[in-house]
DRENDREN-186881 format. One record per residue (C-alpha): residue number from 1; x, y, z. Coordinates in steps of 0.5 Angstrom, whole numbers, plus 2048, in hexadecimal, padded with zeros to 3 digits. Example, Ala and Ser with C-alpha at 12.3 -4.5 7.8 and 13.67 -1.06 7.14 Angstrom:
% DRENDREN-186881
@nr = 1, u = 819, v = 7F7, w = 810
@nr = 2, u = 81B, v = 7FE, w = 80E
% end
This chain:
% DRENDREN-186881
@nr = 1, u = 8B8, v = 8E5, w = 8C7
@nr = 2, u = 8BA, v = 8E9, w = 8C1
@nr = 3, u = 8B9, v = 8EE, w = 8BC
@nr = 4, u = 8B4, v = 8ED, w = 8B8
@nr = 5, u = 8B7, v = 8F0, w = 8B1
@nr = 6, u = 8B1, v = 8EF, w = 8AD
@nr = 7, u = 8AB, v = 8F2, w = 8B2
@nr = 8, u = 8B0, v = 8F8, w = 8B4
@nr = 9, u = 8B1, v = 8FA, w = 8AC
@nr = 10, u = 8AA, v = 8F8, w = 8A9
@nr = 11, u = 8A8, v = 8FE, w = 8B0
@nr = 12, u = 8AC, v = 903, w = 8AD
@nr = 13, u = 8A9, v = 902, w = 8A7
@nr = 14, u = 8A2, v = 903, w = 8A9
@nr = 15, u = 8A4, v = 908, w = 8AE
@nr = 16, u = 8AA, v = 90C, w = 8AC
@nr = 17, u = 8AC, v = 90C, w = 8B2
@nr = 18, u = 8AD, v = 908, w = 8B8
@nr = 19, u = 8AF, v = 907, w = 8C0
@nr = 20, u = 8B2, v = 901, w = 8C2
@nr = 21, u = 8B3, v = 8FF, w = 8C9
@nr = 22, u = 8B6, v = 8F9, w = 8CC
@nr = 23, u = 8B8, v = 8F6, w = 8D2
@nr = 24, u = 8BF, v = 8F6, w = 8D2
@nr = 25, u = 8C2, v = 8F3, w = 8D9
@nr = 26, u = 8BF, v = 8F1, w = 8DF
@nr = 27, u = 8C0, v = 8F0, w = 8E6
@nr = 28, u = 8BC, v = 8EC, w = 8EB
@nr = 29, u = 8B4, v = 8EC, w = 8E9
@nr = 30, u = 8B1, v = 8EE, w = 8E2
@nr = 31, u = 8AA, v = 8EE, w = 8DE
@nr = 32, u = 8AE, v = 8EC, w = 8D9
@nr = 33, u = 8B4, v = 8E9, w = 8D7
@nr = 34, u = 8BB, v = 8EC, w = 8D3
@nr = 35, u = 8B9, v = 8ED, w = 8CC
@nr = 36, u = 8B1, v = 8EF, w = 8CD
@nr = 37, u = 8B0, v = 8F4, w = 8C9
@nr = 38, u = 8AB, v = 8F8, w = 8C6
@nr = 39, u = 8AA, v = 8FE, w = 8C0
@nr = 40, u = 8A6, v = 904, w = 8C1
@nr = 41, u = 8A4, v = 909, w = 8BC
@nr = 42, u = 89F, v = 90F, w = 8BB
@nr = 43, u = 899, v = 90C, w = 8BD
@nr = 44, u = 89B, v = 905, w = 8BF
@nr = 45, u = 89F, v = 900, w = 8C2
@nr = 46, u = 8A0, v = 8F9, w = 8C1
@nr = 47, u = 8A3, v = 8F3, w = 8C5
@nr = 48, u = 8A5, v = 8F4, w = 8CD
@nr = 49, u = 8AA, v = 8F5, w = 8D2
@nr = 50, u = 8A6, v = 8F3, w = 8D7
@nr = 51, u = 89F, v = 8F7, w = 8D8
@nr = 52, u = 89E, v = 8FB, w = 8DE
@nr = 53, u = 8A2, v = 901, w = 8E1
@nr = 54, u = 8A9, v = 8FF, w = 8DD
@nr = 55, u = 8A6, v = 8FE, w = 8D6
@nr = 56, u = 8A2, v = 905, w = 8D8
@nr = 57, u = 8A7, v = 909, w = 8DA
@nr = 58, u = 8AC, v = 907, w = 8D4
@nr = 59, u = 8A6, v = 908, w = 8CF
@nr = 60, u = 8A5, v = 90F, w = 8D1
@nr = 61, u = 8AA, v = 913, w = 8CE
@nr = 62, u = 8AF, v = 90F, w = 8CB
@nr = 63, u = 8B6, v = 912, w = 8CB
@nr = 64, u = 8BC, v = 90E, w = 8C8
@nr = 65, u = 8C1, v = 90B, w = 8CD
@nr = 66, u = 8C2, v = 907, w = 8D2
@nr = 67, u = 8BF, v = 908, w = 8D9
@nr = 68, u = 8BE, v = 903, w = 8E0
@nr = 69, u = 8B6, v = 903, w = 8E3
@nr = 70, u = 8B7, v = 900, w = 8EB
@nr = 71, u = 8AF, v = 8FD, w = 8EA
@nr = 72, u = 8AE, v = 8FD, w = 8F2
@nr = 73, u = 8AF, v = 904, w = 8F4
@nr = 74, u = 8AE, v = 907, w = 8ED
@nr = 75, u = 8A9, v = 904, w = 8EA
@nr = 76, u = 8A5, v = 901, w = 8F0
@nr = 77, u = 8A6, v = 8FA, w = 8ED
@nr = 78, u = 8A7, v = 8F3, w = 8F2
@nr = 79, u = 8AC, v = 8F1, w = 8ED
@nr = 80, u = 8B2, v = 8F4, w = 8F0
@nr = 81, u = 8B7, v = 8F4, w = 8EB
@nr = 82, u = 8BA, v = 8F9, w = 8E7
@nr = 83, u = 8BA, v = 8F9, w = 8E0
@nr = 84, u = 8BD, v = 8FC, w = 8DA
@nr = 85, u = 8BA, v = 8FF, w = 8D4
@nr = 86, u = 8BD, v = 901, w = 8CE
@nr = 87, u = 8B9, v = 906, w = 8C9
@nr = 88, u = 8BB, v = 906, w = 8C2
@nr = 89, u = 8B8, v = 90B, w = 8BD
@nr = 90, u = 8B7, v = 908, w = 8B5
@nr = 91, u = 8B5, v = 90B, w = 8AF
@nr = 92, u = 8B8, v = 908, w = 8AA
@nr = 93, u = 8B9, v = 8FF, w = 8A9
@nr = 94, u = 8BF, v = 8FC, w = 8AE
@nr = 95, u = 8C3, v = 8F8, w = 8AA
@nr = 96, u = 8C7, v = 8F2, w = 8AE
@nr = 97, u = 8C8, v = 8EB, w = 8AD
@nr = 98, u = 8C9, v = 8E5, w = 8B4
@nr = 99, u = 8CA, v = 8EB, w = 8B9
@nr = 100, u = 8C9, v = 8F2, w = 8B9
@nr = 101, u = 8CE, v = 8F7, w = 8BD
@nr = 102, u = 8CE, v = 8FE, w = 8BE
@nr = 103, u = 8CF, v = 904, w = 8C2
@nr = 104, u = 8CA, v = 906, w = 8C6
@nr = 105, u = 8CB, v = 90D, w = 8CA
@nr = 106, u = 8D1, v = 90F, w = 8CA
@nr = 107, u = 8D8, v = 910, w = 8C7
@nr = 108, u = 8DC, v = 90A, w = 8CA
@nr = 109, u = 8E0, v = 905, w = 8C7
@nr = 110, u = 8DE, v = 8FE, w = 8C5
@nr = 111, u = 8DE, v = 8FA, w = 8CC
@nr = 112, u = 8E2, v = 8F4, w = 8CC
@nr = 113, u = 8DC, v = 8EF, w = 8CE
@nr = 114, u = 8D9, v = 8F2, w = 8C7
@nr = 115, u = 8E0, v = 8F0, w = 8C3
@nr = 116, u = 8E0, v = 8EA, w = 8C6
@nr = 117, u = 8D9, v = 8E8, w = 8C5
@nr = 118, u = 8DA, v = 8EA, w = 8BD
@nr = 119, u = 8DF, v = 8E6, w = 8BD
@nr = 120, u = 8DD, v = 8E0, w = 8C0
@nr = 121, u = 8D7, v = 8E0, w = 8BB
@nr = 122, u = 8DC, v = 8E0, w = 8B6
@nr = 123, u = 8E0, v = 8DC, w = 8B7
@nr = 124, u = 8DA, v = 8D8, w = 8B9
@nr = 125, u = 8DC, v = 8D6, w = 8C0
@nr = 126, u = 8D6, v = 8DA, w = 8C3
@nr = 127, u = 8CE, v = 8DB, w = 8C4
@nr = 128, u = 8CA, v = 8E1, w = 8C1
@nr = 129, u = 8C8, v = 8E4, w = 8C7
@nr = 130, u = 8C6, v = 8EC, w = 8CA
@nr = 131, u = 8CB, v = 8EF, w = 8CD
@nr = 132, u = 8CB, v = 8F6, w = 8D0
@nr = 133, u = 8D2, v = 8F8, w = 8D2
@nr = 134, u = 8D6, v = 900, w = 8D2
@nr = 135, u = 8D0, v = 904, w = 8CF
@nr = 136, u = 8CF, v = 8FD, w = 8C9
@nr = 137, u = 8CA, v = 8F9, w = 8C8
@nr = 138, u = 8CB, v = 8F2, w = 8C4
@nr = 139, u = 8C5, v = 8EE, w = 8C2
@nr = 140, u = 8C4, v = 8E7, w = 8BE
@nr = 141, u = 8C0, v = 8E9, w = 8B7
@nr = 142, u = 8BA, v = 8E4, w = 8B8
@nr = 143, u = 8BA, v = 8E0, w = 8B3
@nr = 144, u = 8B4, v = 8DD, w = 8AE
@nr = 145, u = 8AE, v = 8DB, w = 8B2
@nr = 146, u = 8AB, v = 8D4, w = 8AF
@nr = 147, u = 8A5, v = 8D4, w = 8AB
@nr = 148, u = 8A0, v = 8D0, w = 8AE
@nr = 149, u = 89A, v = 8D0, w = 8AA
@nr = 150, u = 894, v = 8CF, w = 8AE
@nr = 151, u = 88E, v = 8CC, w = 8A9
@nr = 152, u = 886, v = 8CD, w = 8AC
@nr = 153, u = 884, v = 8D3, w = 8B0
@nr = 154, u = 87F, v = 8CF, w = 8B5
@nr = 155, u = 880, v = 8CF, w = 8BD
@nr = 156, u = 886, v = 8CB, w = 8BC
@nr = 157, u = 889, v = 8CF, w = 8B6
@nr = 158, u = 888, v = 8D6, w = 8BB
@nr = 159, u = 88A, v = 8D3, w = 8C1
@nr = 160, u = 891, v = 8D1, w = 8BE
@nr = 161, u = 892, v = 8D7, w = 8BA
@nr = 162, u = 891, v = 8DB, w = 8C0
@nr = 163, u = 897, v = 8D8, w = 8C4
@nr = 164, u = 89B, v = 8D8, w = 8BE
@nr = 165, u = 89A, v = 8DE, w = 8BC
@nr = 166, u = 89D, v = 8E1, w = 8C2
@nr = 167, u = 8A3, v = 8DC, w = 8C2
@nr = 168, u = 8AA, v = 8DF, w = 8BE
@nr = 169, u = 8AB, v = 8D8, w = 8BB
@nr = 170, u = 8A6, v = 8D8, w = 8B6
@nr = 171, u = 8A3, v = 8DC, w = 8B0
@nr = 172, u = 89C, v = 8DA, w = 8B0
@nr = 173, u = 898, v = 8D9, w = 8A9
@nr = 174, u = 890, v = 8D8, w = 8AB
@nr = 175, u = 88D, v = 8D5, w = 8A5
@nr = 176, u = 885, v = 8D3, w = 8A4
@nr = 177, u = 87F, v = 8D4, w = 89F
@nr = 178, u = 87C, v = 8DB, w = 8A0
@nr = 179, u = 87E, v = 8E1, w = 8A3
@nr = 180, u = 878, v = 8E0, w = 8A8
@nr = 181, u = 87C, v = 8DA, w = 8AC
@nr = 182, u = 880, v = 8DF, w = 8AE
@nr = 183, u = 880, v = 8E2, w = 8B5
@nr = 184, u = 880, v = 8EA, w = 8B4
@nr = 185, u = 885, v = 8EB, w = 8B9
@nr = 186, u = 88B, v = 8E6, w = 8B7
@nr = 187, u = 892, v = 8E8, w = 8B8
@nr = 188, u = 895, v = 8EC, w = 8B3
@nr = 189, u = 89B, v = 8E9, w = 8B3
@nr = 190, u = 897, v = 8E2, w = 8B0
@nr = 191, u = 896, v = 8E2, w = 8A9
@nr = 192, u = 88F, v = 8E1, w = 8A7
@nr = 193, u = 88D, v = 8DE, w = 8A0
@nr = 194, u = 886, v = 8DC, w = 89E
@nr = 195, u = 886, v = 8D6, w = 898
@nr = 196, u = 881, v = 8D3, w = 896
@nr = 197, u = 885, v = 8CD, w = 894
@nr = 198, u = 889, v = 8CD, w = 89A
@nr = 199, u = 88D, v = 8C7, w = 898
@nr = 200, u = 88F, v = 8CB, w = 891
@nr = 201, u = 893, v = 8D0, w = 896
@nr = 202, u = 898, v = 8CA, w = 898
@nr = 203, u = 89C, v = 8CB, w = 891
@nr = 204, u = 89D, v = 8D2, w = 895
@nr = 205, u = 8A1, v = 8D0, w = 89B
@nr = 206, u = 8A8, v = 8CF, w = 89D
@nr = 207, u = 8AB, v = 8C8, w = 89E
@nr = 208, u = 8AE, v = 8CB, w = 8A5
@nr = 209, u = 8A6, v = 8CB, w = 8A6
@nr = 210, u = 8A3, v = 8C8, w = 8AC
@nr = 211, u = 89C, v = 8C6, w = 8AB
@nr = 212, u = 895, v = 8C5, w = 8B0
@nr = 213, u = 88E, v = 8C4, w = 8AD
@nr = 214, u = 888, v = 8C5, w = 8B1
@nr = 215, u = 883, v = 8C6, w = 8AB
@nr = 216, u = 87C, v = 8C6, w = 8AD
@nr = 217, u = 87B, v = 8C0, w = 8A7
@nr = 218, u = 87E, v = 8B8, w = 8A6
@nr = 219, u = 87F, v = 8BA, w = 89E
@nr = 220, u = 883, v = 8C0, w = 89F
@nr = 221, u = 887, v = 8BD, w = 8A4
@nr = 222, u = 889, v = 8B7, w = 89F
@nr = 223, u = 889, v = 8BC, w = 899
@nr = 224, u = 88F, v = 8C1, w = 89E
@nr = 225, u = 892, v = 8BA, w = 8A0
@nr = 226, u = 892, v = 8B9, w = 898
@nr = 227, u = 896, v = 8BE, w = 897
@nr = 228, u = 89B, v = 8BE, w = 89C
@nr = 229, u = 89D, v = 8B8, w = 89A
@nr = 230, u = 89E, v = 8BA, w = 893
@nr = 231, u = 8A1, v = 8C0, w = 895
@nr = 232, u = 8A6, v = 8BE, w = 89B
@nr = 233, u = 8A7, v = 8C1, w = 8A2
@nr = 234, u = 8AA, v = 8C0, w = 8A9
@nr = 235, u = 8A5, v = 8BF, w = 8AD
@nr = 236, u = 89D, v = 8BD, w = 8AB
@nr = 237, u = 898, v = 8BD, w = 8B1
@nr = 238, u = 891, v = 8BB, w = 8B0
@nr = 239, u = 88B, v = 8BA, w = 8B6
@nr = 240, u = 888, v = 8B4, w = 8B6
@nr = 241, u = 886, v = 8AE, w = 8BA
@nr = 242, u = 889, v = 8A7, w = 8B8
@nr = 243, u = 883, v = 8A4, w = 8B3
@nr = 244, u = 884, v = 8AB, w = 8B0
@nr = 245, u = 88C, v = 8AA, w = 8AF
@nr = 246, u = 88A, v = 8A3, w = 8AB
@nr = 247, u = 885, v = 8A5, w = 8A6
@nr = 248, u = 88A, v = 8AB, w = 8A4
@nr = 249, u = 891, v = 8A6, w = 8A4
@nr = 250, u = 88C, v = 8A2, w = 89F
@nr = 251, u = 889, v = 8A8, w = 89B
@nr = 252, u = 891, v = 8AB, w = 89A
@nr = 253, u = 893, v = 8A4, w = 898
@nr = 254, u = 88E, v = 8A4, w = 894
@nr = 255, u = 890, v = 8AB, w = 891
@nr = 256, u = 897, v = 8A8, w = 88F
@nr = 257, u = 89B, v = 8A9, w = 895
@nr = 258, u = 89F, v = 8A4, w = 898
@nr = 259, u = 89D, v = 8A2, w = 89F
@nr = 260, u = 8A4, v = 8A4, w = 8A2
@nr = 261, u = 8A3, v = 8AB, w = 8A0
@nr = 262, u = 89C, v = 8AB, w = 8A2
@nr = 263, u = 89E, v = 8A9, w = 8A9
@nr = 264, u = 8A2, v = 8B0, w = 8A9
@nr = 265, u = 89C, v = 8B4, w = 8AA
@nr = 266, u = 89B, v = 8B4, w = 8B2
@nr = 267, u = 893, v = 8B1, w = 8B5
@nr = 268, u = 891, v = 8B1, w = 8B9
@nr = 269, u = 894, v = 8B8, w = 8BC
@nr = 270, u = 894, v = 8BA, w = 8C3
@nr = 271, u = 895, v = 8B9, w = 8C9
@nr = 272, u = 88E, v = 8B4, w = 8CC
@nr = 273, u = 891, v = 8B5, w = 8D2
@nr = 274, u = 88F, v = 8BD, w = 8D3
@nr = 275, u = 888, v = 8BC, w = 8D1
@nr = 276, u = 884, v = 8BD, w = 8CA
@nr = 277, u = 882, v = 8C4, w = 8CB
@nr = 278, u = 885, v = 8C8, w = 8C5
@nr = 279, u = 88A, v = 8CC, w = 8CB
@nr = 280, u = 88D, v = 8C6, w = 8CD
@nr = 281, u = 88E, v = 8C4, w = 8C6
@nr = 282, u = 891, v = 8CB, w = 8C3
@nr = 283, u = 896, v = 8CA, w = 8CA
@nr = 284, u = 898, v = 8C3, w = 8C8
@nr = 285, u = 899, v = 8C3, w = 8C1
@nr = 286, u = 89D, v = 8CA, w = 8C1
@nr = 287, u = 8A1, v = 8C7, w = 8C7
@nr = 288, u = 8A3, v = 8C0, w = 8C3
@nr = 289, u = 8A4, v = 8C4, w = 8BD
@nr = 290, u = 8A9, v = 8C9, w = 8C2
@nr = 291, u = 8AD, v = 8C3, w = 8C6
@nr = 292, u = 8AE, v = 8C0, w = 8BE
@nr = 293, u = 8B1, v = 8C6, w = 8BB
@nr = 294, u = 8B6, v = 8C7, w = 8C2
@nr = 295, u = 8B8, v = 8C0, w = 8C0
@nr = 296, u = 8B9, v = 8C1, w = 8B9
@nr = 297, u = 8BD, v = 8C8, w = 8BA
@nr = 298, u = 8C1, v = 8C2, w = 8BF
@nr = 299, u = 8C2, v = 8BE, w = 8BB
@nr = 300, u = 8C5, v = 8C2, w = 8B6
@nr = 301, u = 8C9, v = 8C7, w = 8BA
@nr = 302, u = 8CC, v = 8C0, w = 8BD
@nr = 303, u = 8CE, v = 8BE, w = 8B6
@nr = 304, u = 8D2, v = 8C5, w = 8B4
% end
């Protein structure tokens, strides 16, 4: 887990002012792992630490600093481990780069853990990680989600924004025909766009973009296919059958794209394996999409 800079400064700037409350250390059992946070506000929260009495007793009066809950005897919960939460108060946009250190409640020196971690991220021989040490707190500046654009607003389409959505992996662009494809209660962190000519939108997207096109009509599936070829991307998933995936190869030939660029577009997409309901679906294709990018990262660290 990380700090979320962008989610933390656009609630300050909506709420001038915010709580934040996350889990700093553990010992034995926990609801949630190091570094689960949540934001609290005048009137709102949003994320969790784990729900239940913990959650509730940290949301009540959220006092800055650091404290230790024993969730069996204090708490009621079977969990019985011990938790330590850091409160922190924000009121003004928080500035910090790869890691963001700072002293939490009490006037004490630097602890040597901290000097050795910054160290250790400059000289680039260590990791990014949350560490809780002599009233400091360090934790990893999270960094740029990927965007994942998903075309169609169908049951596959919900499906599998309903998961991404609640994933720190992805930055989920939503994108169908007419606001009414919508369902009223979408996630407010997935950025809806209602067009018409859903394909004109492609010109718009970030090469990085990772693409999955559910739309309820064969023509449009052509015409964002269409567009993701002219426009470049890491990765494109269209749901299909085989037959489906032929008349396309032939059709986006026949539009000018040389059949090896063609065959960058991944279809059929998900797992047959799990079934066809639009959940199994939504669960095989956000899984191929997470196992590709951890194997990416790989490969990519392994060449620094």
């Amino acid at each position: 887990m990380s700090f979320d800079l962008l989610q933390v400064n656009t609630t300050i700037a909506q709420h001038g002012r915010v709580h934040r409350v996350v889990i700093a250390a553990i010992k034995g059992s926990s609801p949630r792992e190091v570094g689960a946070s949540m934001l609290l506000w005048p009137g709102g929260q949003s994320g969790t630490i784990g729900g239940g009495a913990l959650e509730y007793q940290a949301s009540q009066s959220p006092k800055p600093g650091l404290r230790s809950y024993p969730l069996g005897p204090e708490l009621g919960q079977c969990c019985g481990g011990y938790v330590t939460l850091v409160t922190e108060y924000f009121n003004q946009p928080v500035e910090a780069t790869d890691l963001f250190v700072r002293q939490i409640d009490r006037d004490l020196p630097l602890p040597l853990p901290m000097a050795r971690l910054q160290r250790a991220m400059r000289n680039g021989s260590g990791v990014a990680a949350v560490l809780c040490s002599g009233g400091w707190l360090a934790e990893p500046i999270e960094q740029p989600r990927i965007p994942l654009w998903v075309w169609g607003a169908g049951h596959v389409g919900r499906a599998v924004v309903h998961i991404a959505a609640q994933m720190q992996d992805f930055e989920v662009t939503w994108i169908d025909t007419s606001p009414d494809r919508f369902p009223k209660d979408a996630a407010q962190n997935v950025n809806i766009v209602p067009a018409a000519e859903p394909a004109h939108l492609m010109a718009h997207a970030p090469i990085a973009a990772q693409h999955l096109v559910f739309t309820y009509s064969h023509a449009l599936d052509l015409a964002i296919c269409h567009a993701a070829l002219t426009r470049g991307f890491t990765f494109c998933g269209l749901i299909g059958s085989a037959s489906k995936w032929a008349r396309f190869r032939a059709r986006l030939a026949a539009l000018g794209h040389n059949p090896s660029e063609v065959l960058k577009i991944t279809c059929p997409i998900g797992d047959p394996n799990l079934g066809k309901q639009p959940i199994s679906i939504a669960i095989s294709v956000t899984q191929a999409l997470l196992l590709r990018n951890t194997s990416v990262t790989t490969k990519r660290n392994a060449l620094l």
